[in-house]
BARONU-271479 format. One record per residue (C-alpha): x, y negated, z negated. Coordinates in pm, whole numbers. Each point is the difference from the previous one (the first is absolute). Layout:
N
SITE, xx, yy, zz
SITE, X, Y, Z .
...
//
This chain:
389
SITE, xx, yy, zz
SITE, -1953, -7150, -9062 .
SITE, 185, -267, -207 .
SITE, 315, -23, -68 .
SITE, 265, -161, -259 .
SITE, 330, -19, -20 .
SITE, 137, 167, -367 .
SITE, 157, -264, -221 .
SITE, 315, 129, -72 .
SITE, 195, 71, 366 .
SITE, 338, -59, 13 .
SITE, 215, -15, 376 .
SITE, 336, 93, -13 .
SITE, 232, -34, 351 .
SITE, 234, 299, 17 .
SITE, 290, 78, 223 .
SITE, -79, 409, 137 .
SITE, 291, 199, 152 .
SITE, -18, 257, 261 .
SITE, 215, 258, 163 .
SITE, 4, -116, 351 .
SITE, 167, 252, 224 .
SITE, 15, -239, 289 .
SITE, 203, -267, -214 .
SITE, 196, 286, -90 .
SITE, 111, 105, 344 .
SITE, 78, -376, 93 .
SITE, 255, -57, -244 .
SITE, -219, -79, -277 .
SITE, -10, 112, -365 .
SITE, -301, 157, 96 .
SITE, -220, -179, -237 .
SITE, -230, -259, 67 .
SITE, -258, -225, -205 .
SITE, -292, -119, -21 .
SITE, -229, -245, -155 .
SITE, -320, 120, -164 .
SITE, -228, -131, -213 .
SITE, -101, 234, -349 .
SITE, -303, -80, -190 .
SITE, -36, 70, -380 .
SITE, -323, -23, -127 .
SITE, -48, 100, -380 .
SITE, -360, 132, 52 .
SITE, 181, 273, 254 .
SITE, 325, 123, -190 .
SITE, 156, 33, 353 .
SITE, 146, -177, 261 .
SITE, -154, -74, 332 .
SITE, 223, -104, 317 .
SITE, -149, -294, 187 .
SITE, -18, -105, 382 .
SITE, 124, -391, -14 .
SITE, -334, -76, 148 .
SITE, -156, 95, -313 .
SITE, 115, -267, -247 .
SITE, -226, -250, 118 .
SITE, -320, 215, -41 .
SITE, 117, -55, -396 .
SITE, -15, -414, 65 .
SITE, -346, 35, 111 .
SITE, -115, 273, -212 .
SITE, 56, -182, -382 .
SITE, -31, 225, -375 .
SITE, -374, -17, -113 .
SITE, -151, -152, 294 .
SITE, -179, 293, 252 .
SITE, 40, -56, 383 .
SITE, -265, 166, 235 .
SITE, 224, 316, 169 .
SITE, -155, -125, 320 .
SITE, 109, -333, -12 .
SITE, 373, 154, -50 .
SITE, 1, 197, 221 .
SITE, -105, -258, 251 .
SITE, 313, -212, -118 .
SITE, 228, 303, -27 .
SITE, -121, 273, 182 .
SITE, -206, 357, -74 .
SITE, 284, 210, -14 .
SITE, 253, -255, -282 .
SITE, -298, -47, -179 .
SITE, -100, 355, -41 .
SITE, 374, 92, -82 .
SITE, -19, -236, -291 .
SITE, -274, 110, -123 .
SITE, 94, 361, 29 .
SITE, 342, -40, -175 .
SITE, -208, -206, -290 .
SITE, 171, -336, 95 .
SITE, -383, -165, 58 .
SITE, -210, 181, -303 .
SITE, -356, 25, 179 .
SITE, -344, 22, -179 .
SITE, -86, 346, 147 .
SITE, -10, 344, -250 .
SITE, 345, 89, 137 .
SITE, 202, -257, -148 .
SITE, -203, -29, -332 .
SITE, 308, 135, -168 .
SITE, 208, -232, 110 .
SITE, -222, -305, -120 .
SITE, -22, 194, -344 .
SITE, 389, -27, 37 .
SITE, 26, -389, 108 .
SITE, -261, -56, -241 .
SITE, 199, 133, -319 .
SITE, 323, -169, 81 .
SITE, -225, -315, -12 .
SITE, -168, 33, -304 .
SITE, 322, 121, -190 .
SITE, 95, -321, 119 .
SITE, 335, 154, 123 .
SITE, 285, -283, 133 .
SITE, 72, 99, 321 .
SITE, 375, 82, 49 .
SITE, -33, 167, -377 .
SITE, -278, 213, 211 .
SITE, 176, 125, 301 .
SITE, 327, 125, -268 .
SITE, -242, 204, -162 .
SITE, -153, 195, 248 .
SITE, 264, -7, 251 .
SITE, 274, 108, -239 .
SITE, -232, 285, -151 .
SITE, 100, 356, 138 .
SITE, -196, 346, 143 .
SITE, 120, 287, 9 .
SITE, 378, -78, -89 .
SITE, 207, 296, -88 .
SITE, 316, -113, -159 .
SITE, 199, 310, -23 .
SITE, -71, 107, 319 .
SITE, 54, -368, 164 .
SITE, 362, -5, -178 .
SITE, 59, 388, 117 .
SITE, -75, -92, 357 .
SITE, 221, -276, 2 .
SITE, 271, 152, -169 .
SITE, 64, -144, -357 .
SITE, 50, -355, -96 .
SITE, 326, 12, -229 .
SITE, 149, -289, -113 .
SITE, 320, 98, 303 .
SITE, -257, 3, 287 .
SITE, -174, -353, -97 .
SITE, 360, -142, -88 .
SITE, 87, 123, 345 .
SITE, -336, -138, 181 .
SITE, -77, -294, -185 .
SITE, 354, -71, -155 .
SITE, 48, -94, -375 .
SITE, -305, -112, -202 .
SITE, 25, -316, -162 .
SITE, 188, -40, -269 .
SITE, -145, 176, -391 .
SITE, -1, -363, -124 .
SITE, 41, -321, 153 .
SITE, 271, -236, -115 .
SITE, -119, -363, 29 .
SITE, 276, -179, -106 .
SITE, 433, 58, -108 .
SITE, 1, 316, -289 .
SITE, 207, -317, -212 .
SITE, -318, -176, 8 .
SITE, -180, 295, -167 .
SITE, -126, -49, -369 .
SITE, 10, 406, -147 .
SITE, -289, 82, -206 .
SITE, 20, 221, -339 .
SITE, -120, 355, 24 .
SITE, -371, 61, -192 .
SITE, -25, 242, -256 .
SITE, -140, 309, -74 .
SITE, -345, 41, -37 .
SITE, -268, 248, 52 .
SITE, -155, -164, 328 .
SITE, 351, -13, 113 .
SITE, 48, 377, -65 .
SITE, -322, 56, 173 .
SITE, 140, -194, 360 .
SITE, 299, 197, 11 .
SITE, -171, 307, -42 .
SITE, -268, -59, 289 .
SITE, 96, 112, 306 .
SITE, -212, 81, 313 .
SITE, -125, 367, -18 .
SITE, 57, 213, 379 .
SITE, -36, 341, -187 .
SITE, -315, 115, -246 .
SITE, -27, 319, -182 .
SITE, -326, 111, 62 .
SITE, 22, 340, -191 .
SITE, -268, -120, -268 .
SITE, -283, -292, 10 .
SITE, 74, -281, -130 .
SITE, -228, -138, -369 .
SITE, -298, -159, 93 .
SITE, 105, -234, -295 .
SITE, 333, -89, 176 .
SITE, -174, -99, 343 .
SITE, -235, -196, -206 .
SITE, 230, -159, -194 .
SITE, 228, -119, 321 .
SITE, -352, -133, 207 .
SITE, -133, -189, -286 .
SITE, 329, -174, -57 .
SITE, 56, -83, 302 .
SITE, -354, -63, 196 .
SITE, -223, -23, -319 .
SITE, -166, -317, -134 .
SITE, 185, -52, -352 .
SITE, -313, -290, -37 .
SITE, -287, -157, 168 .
SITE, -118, -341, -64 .
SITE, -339, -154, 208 .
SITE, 158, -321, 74 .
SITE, -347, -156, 233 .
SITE, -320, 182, 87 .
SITE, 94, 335, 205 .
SITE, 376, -85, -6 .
SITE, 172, 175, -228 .
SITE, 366, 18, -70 .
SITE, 258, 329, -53 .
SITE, 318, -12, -218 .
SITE, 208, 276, 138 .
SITE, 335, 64, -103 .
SITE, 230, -151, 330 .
SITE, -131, -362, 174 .
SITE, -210, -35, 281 .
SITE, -99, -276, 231 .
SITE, -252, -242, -142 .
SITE, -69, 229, -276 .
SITE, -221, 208, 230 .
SITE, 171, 367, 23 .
SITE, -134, 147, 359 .
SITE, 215, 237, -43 .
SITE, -181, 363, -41 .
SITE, 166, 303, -55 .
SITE, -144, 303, 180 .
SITE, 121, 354, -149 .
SITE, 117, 300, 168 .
SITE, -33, 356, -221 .
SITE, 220, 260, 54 .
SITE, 89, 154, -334 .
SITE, -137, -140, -288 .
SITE, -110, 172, -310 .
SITE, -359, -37, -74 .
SITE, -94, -160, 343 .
SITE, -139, 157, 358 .
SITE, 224, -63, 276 .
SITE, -141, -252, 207 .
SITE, -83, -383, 64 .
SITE, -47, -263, -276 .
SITE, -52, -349, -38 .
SITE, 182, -147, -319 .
SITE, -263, -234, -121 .
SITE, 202, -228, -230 .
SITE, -241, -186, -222 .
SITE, -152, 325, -89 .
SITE, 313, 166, 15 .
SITE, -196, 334, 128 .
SITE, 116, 231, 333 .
SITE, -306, -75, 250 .
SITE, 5, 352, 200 .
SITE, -32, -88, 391 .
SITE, 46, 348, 137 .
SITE, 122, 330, -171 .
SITE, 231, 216, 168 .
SITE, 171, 362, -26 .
SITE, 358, -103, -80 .
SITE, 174, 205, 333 .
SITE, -261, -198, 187 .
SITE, 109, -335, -131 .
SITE, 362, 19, 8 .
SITE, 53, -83, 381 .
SITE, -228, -298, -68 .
SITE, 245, -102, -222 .
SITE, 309, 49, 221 .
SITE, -252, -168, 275 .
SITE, -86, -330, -221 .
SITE, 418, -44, -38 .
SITE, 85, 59, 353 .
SITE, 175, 335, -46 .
SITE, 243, -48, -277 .
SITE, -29, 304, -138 .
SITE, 226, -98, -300 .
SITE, -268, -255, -137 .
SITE, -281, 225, 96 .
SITE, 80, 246, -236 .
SITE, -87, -202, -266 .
SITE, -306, 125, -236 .
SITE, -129, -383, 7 .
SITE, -39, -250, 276 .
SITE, -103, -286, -38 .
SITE, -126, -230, 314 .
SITE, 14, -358, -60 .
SITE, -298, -173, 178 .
SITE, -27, -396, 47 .
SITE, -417, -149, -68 .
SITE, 141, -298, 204 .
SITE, -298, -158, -11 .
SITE, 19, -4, -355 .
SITE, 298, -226, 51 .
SITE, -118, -159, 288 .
SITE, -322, -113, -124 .
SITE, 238, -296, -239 .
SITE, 251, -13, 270 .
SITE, -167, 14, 318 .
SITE, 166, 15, 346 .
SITE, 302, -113, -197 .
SITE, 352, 63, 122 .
SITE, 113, 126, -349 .
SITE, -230, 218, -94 .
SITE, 104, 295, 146 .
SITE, 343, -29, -89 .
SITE, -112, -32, -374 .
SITE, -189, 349, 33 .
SITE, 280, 179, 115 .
SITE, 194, -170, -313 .
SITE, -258, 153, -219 .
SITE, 42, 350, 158 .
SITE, 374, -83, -90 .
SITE, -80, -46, -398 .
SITE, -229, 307, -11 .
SITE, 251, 257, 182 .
SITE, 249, -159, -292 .
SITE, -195, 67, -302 .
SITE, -146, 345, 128 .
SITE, 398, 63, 36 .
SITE, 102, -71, -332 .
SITE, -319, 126, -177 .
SITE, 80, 321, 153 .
SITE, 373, -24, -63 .
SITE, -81, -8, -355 .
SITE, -191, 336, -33 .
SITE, 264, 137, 144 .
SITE, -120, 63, 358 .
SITE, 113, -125, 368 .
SITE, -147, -226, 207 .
SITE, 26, -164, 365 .
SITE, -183, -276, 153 .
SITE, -23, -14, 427 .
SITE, -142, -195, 233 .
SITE, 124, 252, 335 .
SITE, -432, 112, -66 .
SITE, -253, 99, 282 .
SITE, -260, -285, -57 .
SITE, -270, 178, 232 .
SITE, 77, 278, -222 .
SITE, -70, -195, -311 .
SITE, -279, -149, 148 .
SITE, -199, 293, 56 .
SITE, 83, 219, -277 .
SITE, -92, -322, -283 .
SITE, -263, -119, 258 .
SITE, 106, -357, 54 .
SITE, -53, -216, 259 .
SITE, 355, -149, 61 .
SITE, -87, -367, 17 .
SITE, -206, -49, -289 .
SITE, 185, 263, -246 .
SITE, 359, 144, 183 .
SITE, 311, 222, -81 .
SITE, 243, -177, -140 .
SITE, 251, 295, -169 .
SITE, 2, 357, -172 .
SITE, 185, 39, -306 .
SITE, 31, 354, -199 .
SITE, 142, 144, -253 .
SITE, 43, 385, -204 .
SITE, 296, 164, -151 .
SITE, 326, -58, 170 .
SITE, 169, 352, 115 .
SITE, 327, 84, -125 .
SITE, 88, 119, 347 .
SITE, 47, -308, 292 .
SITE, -57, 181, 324 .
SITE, -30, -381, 89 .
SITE, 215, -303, -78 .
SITE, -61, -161, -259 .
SITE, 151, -388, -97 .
SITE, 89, 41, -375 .
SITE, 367, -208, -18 .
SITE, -51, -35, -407 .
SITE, -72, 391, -17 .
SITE, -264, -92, -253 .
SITE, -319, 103, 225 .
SITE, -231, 168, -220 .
SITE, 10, 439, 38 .
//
């Protein structure tokens, strides 16, 4: 067998506390810590605790370049060597571990930069049950964080004397104006009839449909959409969620935006497809009630392949993401329906219900939207009182 090491593995150092009863009954605080090493490898998604003895088997073993297992564990020893490979820390050539190289091989061909890698995966959830997480750990109002965490910073910093201030004259009316104040994030749908087909294609082609395409250079060809995107490239997918919908099956659908057509991934009886929805956004039932979801899924390697292993790139999808969950706000502010966007999602969730791979194309947010009820069995921020009902 041959082994490599994967080319994204990151070592942290941590600081581990443990009861110790013995500390306890000498006087101590009954707490004492440890050093361990943690190692976060991308093409994992978990963390793996390390012996100190192990780091060096990664200065011998280098990304790319496969080392005999023999020869290792000659150097190392049988039983490190075998731990490694077991905990997928040394990716081998045998069938076992052929989806891990399918794994380290993606991440390298979406040209992924590294640190921009391990925030994806590592920050992406399973299994996450909001409602229940906050019930368990009773509430988080605004008296209990003031009380744990004290005061949050200031609503606006002040940078220099108020005398030095320069005051700026109000703008005036106008009918995008009209439509901010009256947008307002939506925690309660009325889902007593289905929403228009025409409305839900109004909102996705507004927001996620090409407006234009232009073939700039053989195979390349450009998308004018209606918010900005990175390089002009859009990776940005939107990924639909049916619940109630006049006209269309309950189910799976892939908004294809140049053709601005519903591709239908997997059709579903609508009692059967509601606790995938409160699944894909981590158990808030108050956005899973909506009639549409919509999962916004990164192609990073669209972006990637113009801005590869760069530090920015990331950052500039998650801007996009930003711009989209904007417009799809206002576009369905203005027919008169509420909307939320969220990122608190269950990206294995996501993942398997849109089939995606999570390092080539990944979760990013959901964002919904149907009529707003006129009851609020939850909270709603609406200051301005101008929310649309």
């Amino acid at each position: 067998m041959n082994l490599i090491r994967p080319g994204f593995l990151f070592l942290q150092r941590r600081v581990r506390p443990e009861f110790s009863l013995a500390d306890l009954l000498g006087g101590g605080a009954g707490v004492v810590r440890h050093d361990e090493w943690v190692a976060l490898a991308p093409h994992l998604g978990r963390e793996v605790v390390l012996e100190a003895a192990d780091i060096p088997v990664f200065e011998v073993v280098t990304p790319g370049q496969a080392r005999p297992r023999a020869e290792l564990a000659a150097l190392f020893g049988e039983a490190r060597i075998d731990r490694l490979v077991d905990a997928g820390l040394l990716i081998g050539d045998h069938a076992e571990h052929q989806p891990l190289r399918a794994r380290e091989q993606a991440l390298r061909e979406t040209a992924w930069w590294g640190p921009a890698a391990l925030a994806q995966v590592f920050g992406s959830w399973r299994d996450v049950d909001v409602e229940a997480d906050e019930s368990r750990d009773g509430g988080r109002s605004w008296k209990e964080m003031i009380g744990t965490h004290g005061p949050p910073p200031p609503e606006a910093p002040e940078l220099r004397p108020r005398t030095s201030w320069q005051a700026l004259p109000m703008p005036g009316r106008s009918a995008l104006g009209a439509l901010l104040e009256t947008r307002s994030t939506c925690r309660n749908f009325d889902r007593s009839h289905p929403l228009p087909l025409a409305d839900a294609s109004t909102i996705l082609h507004r927001v996620f449909g090409a407006q234009a395409t232009q073939t700039v250079a053989p195979d390349v060809v450009a998308l004018k959409k209606n918010s900005p995107s990175g390089g002009g490239l859009h990776p940005v997918e939107a990924f639909v969620l049916v619940q109630d919908v006049d006209g269309l099956a309950p189910g799976l659908y892939h908004y294809h935006g140049v053709a601005h057509a519903l591709v239908p991934l997997r059709l579903l009886e609508e009692d059967a497809i509601a606790p995938l929805a409160g699944e894909l956004v981590a158990g808030q039932s108050w956005f899973a009630n909506a009639p549409v979801l919509v999962l916004m899924a990164a192609r990073f390697q669209r972006t990637f392949w113009k801005y590869r292993q760069h530090a920015k790139a990331w950052r500039v999808i998650l801007l996009d993401a930003g711009h989209l969950s904007q417009n799809f706000q206002l576009a369905a502010t203005e027919l008169g329906y509420g909307a939320f966007v969220t990122a608190a999602i269950n990206d294995d969730c996501a993942e398997r219900l849109f089939e995606l791979d999570g390092i080539s194309t990944g979760a990013i947010a959901v964002c919904g939207f149907g009529r707003r009820s006129d009851s609020a069995a939850n909270i709603e921020f609406d200051p301005l009182g101008k929310a649309v009902r």
